[in-house]
N, C-alpha and C positions, 0 to 999 in steps of 0.2 A: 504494500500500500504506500503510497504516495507520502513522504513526510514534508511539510513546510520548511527545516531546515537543507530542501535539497537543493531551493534557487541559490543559497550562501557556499555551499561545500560543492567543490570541484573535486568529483570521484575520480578523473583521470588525472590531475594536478596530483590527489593522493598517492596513487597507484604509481605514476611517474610513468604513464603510458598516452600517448595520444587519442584522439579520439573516433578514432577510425581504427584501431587498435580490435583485433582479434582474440576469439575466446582462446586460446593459446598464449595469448601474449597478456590478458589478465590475469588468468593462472600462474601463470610465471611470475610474474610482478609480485599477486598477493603474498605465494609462496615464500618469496624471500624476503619480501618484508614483514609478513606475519612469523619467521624464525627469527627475524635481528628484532621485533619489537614483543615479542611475547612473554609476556607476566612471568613465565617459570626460566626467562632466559635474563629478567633482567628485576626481581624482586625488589619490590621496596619501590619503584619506580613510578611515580604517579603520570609522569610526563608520556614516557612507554607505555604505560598500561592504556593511557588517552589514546595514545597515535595506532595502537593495536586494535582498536574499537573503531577509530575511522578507516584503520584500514578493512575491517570484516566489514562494517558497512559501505566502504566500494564497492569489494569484491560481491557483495551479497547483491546490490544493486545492478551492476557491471556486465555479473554472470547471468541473471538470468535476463533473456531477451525481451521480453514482456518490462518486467522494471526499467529495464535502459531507453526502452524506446519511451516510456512514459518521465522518465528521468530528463532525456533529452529533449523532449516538448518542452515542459516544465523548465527547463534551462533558455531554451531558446526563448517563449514567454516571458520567462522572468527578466530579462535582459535587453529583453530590446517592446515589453510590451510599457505603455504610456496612461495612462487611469486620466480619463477627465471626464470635466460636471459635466458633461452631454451638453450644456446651453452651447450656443457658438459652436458646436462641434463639428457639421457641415463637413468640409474637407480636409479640417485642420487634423484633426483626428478621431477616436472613435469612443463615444462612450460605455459605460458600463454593460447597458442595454446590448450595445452591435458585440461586445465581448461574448458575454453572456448567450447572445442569440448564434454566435458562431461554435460558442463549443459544445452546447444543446441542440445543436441542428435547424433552428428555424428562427422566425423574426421574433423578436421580444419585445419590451416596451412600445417607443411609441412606434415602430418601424412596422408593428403587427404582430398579430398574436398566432405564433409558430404550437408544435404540438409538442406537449414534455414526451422526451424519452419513454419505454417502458419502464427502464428500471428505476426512475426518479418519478414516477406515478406515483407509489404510498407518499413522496417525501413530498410534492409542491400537489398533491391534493387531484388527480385527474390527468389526464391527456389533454384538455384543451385551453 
């Protein structure tokens, strides 16, 4: 599942792999960095025992293909998406509404009333 600390933490920056980087080449990465940073390789160690934890949640993110590609969005969003009031928003950019209506699938606020997802039907009350 999707954590909020993912837009801040750069799992391939951890990893020390690029991002086009192969399930072979996270494997490799995590491996030796999860032997030099591990609790029973470096006791007492607070700092270690930290970088050990970001590094299983890379590799936990990384490896599976499902997480990375949701990780990826989630990154690319975070970084280059721009939040405004909707007033004035015309060409300059997009509001909450056009956000919101693009990653539900259909128009939202005032642009028009698109159909909720199935699986967010119990959460927003209906399909329409």
């Amino acid at each position: 599942m999707a954590s909020q600390d993912w837009i801040e933490k750069d799992f391939y920056a951890i990893l020390g792999v690029s991002k086009d980087a192969d399930d072979a080449e996270i494997k490799k990465a995590y491996r030796k960095l999860a032997r030099k940073y591990h609790p029973d390789t470096n006791p007492g160690d607070a700092a270690a025992e930290q970088k050990f934890k970001d590094i299983s949640e890379a590799n936990s993110v990384l490896s599976d293909p499902e997480q990375r590609q949701q990780y990826d969005a989630i990154r690319a969003m975070g970084s280059g998406a721009r939040f405004t009031s909707g007033a004035g928003a015309g060409a300059q950019g997009a509001g909450f509404e056009d956000i919101f209506s693009n990653l539900f699938g259909g128009g939202g606020g005032a642009r028009g009333g698109g159909q909720v997802p199935p699986e967010f039907a119990d959460l927003f009350g209906g399909g329409g």
